[in-house]
DRENGUDO-232929 format. One record per atom (N, C-alpha, C): atom name; x, y, z. Coordinates in Angstrom, 1 decimal, always signed. Layout:
BEGIN
+------+--------+--------+--------+
| atom |      x |      y |      z |
+------+--------+--------+--------+
|   CA |      X |      Y |      Z |
...
+------+--------+--------+--------+
This chain:
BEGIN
+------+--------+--------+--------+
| atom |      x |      y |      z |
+------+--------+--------+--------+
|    N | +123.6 |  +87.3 | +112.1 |
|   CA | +123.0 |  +88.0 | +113.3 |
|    C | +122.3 |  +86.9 | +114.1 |
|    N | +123.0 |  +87.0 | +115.3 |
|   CA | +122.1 |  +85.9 | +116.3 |
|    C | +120.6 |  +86.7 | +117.1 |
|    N | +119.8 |  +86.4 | +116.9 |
|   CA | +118.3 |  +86.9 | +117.3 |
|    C | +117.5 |  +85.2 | +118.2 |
|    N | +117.0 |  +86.1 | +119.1 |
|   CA | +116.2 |  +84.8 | +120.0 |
|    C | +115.4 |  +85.9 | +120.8 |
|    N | +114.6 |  +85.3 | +121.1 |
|   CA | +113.2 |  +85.5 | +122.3 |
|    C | +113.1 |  +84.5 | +123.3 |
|    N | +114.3 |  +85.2 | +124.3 |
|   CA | +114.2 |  +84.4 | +125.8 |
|    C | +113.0 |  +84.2 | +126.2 |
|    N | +112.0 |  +85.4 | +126.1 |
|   CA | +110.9 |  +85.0 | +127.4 |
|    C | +111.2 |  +85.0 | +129.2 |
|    N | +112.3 |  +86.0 | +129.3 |
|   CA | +113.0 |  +86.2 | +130.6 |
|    C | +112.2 |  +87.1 | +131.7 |
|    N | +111.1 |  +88.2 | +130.6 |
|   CA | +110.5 |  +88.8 | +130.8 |
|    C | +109.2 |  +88.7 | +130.1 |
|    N | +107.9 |  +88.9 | +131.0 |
|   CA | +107.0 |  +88.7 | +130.1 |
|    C | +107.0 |  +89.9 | +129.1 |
|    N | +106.1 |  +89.7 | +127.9 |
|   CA | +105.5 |  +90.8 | +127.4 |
|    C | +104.4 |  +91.6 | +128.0 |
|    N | +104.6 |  +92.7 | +127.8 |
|   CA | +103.6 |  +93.6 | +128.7 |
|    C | +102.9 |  +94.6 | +128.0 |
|    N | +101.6 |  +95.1 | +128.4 |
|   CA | +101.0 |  +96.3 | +127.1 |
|    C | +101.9 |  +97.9 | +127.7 |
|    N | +101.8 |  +98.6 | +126.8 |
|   CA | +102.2 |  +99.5 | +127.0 |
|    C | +101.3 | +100.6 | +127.6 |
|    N | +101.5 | +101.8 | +127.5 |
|   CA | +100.5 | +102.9 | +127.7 |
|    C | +100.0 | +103.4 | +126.2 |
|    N | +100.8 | +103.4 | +125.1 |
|   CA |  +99.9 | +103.2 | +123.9 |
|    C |  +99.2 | +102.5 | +123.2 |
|    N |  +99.0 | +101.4 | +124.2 |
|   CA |  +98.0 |  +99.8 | +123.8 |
|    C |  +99.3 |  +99.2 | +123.0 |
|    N | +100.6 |  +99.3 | +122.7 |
|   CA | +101.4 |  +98.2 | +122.3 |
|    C | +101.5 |  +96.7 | +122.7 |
|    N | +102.4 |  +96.0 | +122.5 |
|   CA | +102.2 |  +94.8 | +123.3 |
|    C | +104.0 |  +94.8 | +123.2 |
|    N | +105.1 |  +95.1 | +124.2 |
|   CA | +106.5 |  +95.7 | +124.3 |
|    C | +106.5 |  +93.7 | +124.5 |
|    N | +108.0 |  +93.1 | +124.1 |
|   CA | +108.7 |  +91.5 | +124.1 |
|    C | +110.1 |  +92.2 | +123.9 |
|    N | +110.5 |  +90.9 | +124.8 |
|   CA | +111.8 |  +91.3 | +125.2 |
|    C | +112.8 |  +90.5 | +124.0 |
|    N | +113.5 |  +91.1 | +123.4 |
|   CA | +114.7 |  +90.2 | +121.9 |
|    C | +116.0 |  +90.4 | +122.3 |
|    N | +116.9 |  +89.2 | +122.2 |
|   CA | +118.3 |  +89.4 | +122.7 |
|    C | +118.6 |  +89.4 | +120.9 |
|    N | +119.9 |  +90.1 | +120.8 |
|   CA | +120.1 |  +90.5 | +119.8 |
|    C | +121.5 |  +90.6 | +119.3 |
|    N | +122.1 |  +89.3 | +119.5 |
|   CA | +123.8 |  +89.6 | +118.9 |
|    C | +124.6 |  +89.9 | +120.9 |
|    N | +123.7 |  +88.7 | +121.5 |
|   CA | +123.8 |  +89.2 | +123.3 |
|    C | +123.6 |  +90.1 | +124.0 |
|    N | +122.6 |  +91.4 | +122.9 |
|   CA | +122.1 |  +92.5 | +123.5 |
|    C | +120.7 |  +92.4 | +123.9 |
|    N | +120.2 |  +92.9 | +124.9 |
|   CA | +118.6 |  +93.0 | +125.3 |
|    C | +118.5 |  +94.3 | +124.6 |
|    N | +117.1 |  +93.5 | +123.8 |
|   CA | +116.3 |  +95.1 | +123.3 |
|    C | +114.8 |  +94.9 | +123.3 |
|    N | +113.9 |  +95.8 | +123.1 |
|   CA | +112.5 |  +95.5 | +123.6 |
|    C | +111.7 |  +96.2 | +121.9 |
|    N | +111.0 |  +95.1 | +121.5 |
|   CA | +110.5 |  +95.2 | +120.2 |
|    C | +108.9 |  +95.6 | +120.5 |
|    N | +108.1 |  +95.7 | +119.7 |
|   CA | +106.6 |  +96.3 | +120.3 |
|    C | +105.4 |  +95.7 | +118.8 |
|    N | +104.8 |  +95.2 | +119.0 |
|   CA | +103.7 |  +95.1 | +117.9 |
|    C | +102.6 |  +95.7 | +118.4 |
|    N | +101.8 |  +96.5 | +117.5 |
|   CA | +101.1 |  +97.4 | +117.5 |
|    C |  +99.2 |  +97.0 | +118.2 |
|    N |  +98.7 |  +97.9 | +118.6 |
|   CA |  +97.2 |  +97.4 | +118.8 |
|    C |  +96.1 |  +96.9 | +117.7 |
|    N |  +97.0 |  +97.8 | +116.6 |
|   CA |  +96.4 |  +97.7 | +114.9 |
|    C |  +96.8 |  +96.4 | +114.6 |
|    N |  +97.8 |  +96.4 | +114.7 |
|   CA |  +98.2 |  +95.2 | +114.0 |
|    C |  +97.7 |  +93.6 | +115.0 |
|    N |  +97.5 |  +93.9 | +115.8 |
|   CA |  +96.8 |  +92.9 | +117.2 |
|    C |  +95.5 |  +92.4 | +116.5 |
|    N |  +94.9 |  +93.4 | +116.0 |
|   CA |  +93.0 |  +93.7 | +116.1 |
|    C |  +92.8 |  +92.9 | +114.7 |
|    N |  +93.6 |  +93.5 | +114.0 |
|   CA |  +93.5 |  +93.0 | +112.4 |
|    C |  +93.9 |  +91.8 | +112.4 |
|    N |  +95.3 |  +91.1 | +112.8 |
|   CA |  +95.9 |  +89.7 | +112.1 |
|    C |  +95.4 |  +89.0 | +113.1 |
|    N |  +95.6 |  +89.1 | +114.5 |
|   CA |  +95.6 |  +88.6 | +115.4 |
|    C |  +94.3 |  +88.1 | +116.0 |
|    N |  +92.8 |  +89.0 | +115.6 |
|   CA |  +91.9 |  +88.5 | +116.3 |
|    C |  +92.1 |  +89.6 | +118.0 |
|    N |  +92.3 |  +90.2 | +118.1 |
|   CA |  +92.1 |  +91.0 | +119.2 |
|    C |  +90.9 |  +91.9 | +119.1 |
|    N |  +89.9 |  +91.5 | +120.2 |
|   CA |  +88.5 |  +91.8 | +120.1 |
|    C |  +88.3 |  +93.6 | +120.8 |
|    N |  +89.7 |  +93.6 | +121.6 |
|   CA |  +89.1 |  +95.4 | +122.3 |
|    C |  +90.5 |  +95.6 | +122.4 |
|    N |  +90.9 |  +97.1 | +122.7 |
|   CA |  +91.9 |  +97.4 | +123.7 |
|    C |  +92.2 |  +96.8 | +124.9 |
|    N |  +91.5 |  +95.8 | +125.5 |
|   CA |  +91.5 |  +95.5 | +126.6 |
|    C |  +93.1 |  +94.9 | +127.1 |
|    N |  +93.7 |  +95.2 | +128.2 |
|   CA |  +95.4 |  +94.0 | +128.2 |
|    C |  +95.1 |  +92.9 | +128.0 |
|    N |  +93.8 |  +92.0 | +128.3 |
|   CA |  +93.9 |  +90.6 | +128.9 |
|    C |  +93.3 |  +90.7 | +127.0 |
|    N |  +93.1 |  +91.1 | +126.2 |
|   CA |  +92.4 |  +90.3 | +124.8 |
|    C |  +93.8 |  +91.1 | +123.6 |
|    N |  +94.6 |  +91.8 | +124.5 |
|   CA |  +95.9 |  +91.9 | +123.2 |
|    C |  +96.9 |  +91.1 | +123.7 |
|    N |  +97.6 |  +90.6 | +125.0 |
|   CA |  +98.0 |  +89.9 | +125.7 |
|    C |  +97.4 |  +88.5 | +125.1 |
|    N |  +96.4 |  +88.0 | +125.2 |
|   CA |  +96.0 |  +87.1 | +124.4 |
|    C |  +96.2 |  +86.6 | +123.1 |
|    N |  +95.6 |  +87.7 | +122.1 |
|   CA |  +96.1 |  +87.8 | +120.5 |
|    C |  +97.5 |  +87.7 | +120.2 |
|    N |  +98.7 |  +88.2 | +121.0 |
|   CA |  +99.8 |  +88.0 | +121.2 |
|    C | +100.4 |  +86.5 | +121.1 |
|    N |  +99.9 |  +85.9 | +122.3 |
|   CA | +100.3 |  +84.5 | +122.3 |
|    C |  +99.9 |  +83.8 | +121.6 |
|    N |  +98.3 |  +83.9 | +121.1 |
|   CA |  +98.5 |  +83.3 | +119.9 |
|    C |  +98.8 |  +83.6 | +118.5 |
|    N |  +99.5 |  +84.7 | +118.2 |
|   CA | +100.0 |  +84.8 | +116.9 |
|    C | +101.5 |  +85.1 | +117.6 |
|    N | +102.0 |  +84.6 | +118.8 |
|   CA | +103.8 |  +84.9 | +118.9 |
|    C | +104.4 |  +84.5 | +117.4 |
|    N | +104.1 |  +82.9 | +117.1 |
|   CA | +105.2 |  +82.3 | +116.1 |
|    C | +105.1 |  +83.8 | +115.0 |
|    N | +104.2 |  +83.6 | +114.2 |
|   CA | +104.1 |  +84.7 | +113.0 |
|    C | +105.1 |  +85.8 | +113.8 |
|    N | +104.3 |  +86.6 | +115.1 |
|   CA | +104.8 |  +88.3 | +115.7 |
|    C | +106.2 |  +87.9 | +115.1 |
|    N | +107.1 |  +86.7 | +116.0 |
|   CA | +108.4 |  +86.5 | +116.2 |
|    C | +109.1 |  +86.5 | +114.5 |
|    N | +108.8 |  +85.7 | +113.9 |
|   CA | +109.3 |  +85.3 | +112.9 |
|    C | +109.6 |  +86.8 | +112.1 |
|    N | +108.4 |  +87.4 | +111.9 |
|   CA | +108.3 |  +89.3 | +111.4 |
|    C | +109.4 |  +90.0 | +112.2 |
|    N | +109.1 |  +90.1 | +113.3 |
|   CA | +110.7 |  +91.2 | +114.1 |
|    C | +111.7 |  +90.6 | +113.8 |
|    N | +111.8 |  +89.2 | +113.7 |
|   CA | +112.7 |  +88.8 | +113.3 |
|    C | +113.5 |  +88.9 | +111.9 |
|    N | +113.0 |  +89.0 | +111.3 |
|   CA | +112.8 |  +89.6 | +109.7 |
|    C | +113.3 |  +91.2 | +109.6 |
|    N | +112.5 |  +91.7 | +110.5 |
|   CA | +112.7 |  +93.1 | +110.6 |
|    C | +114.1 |  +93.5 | +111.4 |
|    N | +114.5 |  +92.8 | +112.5 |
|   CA | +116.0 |  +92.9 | +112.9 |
|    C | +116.7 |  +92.8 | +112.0 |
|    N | +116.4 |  +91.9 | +111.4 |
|   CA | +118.2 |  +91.5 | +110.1 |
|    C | +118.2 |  +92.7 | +109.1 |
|    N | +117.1 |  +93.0 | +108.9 |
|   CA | +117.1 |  +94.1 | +107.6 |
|    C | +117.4 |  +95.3 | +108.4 |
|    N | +117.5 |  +95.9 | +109.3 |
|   CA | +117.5 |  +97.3 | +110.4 |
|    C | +118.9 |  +97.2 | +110.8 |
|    N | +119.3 |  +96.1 | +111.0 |
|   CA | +120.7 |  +95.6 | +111.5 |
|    C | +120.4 |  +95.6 | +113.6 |
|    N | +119.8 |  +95.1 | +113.7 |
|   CA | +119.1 |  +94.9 | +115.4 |
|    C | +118.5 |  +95.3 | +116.0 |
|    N | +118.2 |  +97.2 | +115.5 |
|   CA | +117.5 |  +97.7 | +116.4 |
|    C | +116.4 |  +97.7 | +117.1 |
|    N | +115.7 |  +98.3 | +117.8 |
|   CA | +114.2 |  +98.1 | +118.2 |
|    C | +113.3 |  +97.8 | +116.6 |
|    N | +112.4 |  +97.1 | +117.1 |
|   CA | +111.1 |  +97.2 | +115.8 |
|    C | +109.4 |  +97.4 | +116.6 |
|    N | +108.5 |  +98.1 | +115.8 |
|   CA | +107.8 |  +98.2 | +116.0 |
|    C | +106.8 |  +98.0 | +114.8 |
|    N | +106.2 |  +96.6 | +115.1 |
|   CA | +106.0 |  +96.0 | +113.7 |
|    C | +104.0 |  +96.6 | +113.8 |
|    N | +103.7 |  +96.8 | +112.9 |
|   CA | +102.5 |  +97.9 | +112.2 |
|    C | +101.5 |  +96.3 | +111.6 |
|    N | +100.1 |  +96.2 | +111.3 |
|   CA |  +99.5 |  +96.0 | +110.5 |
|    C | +100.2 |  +95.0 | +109.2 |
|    N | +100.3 |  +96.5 | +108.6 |
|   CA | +101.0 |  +96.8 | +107.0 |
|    C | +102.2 |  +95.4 | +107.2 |
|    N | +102.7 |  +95.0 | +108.6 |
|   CA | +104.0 |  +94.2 | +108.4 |
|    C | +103.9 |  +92.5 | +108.2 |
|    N | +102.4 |  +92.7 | +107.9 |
|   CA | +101.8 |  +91.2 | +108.4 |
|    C | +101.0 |  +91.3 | +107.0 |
|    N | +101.1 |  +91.6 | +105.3 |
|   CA | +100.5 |  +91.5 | +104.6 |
|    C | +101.1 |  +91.2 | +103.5 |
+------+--------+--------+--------+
C-alpha cells in the first residue's frame, strides 16, 4: 500500500475541534483526523483554541503521520480517526 502526506492542503480544525490532513492513499485523496483528546494529552495542546491544536499538530506531525499510517495498512486505506488510546 502506497501512503504519503502531500501537504497540498493545509490541515484544518474541524467543527468538532479535530485537526482533518489530507492522505493520498494508493493515488486516492482521503482526509484522516486526529482527535482534540489526543492533541491535549500527547501533543501538549494547551486549549481548544485552532492556533494551540494547529500547533500541537505540527509538532507531533512525524509520530500523528507515522500512527495513520499504521492505521491505513491495517483498515486497508480508509479514513482514520486516530483517538488518544492510538498513541499508547
Amino acid at each position: 500500500m502506497d501512503i504519503s502526506f502531500p501537504n497540498l492542503v493545509m490541515p484544518k480544525v474541524t467543527a468538532m475541534g479535530t485537526i482533518s490532513f489530507q492522505t493520498l492513499v494508493d493515488g486516492h485523496y482521503i482526509w484522516c483526523e486526529i482527535s482534540c483528546e489526543a492533541l491535549r494529552e500527547q501533543f501538549g495542546a494547551y486549549s481548544m483554541d485552532c492556533n494551540d491544536l494547529l500547533y500541537s499538530f505540527y509538532n507531533g506531525k512525524k509520530q500523528i503521520f507515522q500512527a495513520a499510517r499504521d492505521y491505513l495498512e491495517i483498515n486497508g486505506g480508509r479514513p482514520v480517526l486516530l483517538m488518544a488510546a492510538n498513541f499508547r
